[in-house]
N, C-alpha and C positions, 0 to 999 in steps of 0.2 A: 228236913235234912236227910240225906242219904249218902248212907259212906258201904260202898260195896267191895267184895272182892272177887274176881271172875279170872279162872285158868284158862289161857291161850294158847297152845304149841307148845303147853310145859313149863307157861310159866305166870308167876299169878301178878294180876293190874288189880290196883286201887282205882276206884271212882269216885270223887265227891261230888255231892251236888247241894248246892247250900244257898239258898235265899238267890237264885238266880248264877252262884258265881261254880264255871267247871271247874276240876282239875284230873288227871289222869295219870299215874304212873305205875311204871314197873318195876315189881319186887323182890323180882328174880323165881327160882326155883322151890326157893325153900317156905312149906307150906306157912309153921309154925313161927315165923318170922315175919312173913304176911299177915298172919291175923294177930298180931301183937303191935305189927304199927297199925293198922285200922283199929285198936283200941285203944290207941294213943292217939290218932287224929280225931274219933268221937268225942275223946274228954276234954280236947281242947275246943271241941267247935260247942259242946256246951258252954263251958266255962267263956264262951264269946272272942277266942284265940283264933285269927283270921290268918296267924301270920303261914297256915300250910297254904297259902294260896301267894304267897310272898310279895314284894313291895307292890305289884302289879296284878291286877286281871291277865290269867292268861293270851298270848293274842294268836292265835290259830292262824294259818298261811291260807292267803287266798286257792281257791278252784287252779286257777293259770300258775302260781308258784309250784303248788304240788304237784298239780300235771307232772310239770317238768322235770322233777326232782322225783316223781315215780317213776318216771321213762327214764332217767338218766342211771338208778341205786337199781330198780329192780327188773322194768320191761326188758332194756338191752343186756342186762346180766342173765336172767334167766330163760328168757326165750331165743328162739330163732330171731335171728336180722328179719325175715319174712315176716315173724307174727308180731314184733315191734315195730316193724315199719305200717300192719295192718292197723295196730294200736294207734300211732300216732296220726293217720289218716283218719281214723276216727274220733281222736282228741278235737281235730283239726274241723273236721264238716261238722259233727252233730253236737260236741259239749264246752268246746271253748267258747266258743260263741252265745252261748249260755249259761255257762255261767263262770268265767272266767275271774269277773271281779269278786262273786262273791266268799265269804272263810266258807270252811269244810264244814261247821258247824252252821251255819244259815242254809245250809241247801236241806230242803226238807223231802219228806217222801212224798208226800202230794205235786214236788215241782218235779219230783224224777215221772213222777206218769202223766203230768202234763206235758213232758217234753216225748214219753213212748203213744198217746194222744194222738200229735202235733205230727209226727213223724208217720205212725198210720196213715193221716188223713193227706201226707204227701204220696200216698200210694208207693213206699218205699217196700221192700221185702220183708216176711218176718225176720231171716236171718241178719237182715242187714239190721233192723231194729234190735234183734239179739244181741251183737254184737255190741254196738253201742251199750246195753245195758251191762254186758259182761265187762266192758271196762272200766265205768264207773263205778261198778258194784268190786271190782276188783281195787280198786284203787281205796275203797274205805274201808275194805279190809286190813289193806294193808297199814291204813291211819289206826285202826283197832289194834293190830299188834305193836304197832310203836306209841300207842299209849294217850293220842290225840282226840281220839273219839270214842264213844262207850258202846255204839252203836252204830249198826249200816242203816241210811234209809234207801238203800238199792235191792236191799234183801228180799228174796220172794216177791218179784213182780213180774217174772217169766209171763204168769199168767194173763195179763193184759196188753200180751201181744197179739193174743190168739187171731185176733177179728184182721190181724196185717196178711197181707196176701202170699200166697207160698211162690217161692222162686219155682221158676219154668226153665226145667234142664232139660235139653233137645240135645242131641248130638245133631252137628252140621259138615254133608259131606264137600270134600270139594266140587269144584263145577268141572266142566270140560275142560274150559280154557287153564281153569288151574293146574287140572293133574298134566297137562301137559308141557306146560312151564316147569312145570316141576320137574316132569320126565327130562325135557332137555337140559336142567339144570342138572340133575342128579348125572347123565352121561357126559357131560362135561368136567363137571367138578368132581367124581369120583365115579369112575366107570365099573371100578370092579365089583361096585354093592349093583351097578344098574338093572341087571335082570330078577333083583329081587324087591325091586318100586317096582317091576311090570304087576305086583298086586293091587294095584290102584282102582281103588273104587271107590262103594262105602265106607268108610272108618279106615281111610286111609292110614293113617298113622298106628292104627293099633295095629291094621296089616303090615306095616313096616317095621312094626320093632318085633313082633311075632318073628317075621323076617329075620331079622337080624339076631334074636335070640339062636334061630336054628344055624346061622352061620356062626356061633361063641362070639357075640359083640355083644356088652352086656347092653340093657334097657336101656339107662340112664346115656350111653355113649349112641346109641341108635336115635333117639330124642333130641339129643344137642347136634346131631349131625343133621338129621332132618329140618331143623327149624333155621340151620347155618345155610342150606343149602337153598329154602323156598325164602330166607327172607334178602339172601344175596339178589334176589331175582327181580324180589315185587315187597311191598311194606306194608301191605293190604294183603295179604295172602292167609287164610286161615285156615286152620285142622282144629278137628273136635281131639281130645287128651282125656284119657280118661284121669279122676283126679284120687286126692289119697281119699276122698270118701264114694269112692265108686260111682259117682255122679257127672255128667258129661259137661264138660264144660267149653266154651266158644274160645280161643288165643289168638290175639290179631298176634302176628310174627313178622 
C-alpha cells in the first residue's frame, strides 16, 4: 500500500497505490489539510475501505484522446500557432501512430526508448528525435499536474539520443539564374528598393535586409518583401535566412 503526498506548482497531489488499483488527486494549497486527508485515506485502506477509489477503477483517457485535449487546453493557449502547429506535426509522424490506443498509464518508459531506438535507426536528426521526446515528455507533465499520473516515463531520456546524427546547417547561396530573376523581379515590382538587391551574391538575403535596415525599413518588412517578390516569380526559389537560433537554414519560397 502506498498513499503519498508530493507538491506541484504550489500545490499538493495525493497518490494511492493499493493492491494494483491508482488514484491521484489535488488538494489544493494548503499543506496541513493535505496531510490529514492522506491520514484519513490510510485508515481507511487499512480497515479494507476501497470506497476512496469510488464505484469504479479509475479509467485514464487513451494516448489519441489526450493528445488532443492537450493541443486543444494547453499547446494552442500557451504557445505560438508556429510551435503548436510544430507540436502537432509531431503528434501526427512519430506518436500517434504509436501509441494512440493505448491509456496514459500503459505507455511505459522502455516503450518511450524503443520508440527514440526505432527512430535513430531511421537516420532521422538528433533534433528531430528531441522534439518528439519534448512533446511527450511534455504532455505527462502536464497529466502530473492535473492529477492523472504520479509519474513521467519521458523523463530524463535526453541522453539516448546521443548516437542520432546532428542536423547539417549549410547556408545555400542563390545561383545565377536566380539572383537574376530576382533582379528583374525586384526592378519591376518595386524599383525604388532596386539598386539596393544589386548586393546580390553570397547570403543574399542577409545582404538585403542589411540593405534595407540602412534605408529605415525594419527587418521583418525587408524579409516579407523579399520572399513576396522571388516567390511571385518562381515557387522553387530559395535563400538561406538566418534563423532565431543563429543557424542557417535552406526556405523553398
Amino acid at each position: 500500500m502506498g498513499v503519498k503526498l508530493k507538491k506541484y506548482k504550489g500545490k499538493w497531489y495525493l497518490f494511492i497505490d493499493y493492491n494494483g488499483k491508482r488514484k491521484a488527486k489535488c488538494l489544493g494549497t494548503d499543506r496541513k489539510l493535505a496531510e490529514s486527508i492522506k491520514r484519513q485515506v490510510e485508515a481507511k485502506l487499512v480497515l479494507g475501505d476501497l470506497g476512496v477509489f469510488g464505484t469504479e477503477e479509475q479509467k485514464l483517457p487513451t494516448f489519441r484522446t489526450y493528445a488532443d485535449t492537450w493541443m486543444k487546453d494547453y499547446a494552442r493557449v500557451e504557445c505560438k500557432t508556429s510551435t503548436a502547429d510544430g507540436y502537432e506535426g509531431v503528434l501526427r509522424q512519430y506518436l500517434r501512430p504509436r501509441f494512440a490506443s493505448h491509456r496514459l498509464d500503459e505507455i511505459t518508459r522502455d516503450q518511450i526508448k524503443s520508440m527514440i531506438n526505432e527512430l535513430v535507426a531511421k537516420n532521422l536528426s538528433r533534433s528531430t528525435i528531441r522534439n518528439a521526446l519534448c512533446v511527450i515528455r511534455g504532455m505527462f507533465n502536464q497529466a502530473i499536474e492535473g492529477g492523472l499520473l504520479d509519474f513521467n516515463p519521458a523523463a530524463r531520456l535526453g541522453r539516448f539520443t546521443r548516437t542520432a546524427k546532428s542536423a547539417q546547417s549549410k547556408g545555400v547561396s542563390l545561383t545565377a539564374e536566380e539572383v537574376q530573376t530576382f533582379l528583374d523581379a525586384a526592378s519591376e515590382i518595386c524599383p525604388e528598393y532596386y539598386p539596393l538587391f544589386l548586393c546580390c551574391g553570397p547570403g543574399l538575403v542577409c545582404g538585403v535586409e542589411n540593405s534595407f535596415r540602412c534605408a529605415g525599413v525594419t527587418c521583418s518588412l525587408a524579409r516579407t518583401r523579399t520572399i513576396q517578390i522571388v516567390s511571385s516569380w518562381s515557387n522553387t526559389t530559395t535563400c538561406a535566412e538566418s534563423t532565431r537560433t543563429r543557424r542557417a537554414r535552406k526556405l523553398g519560397v
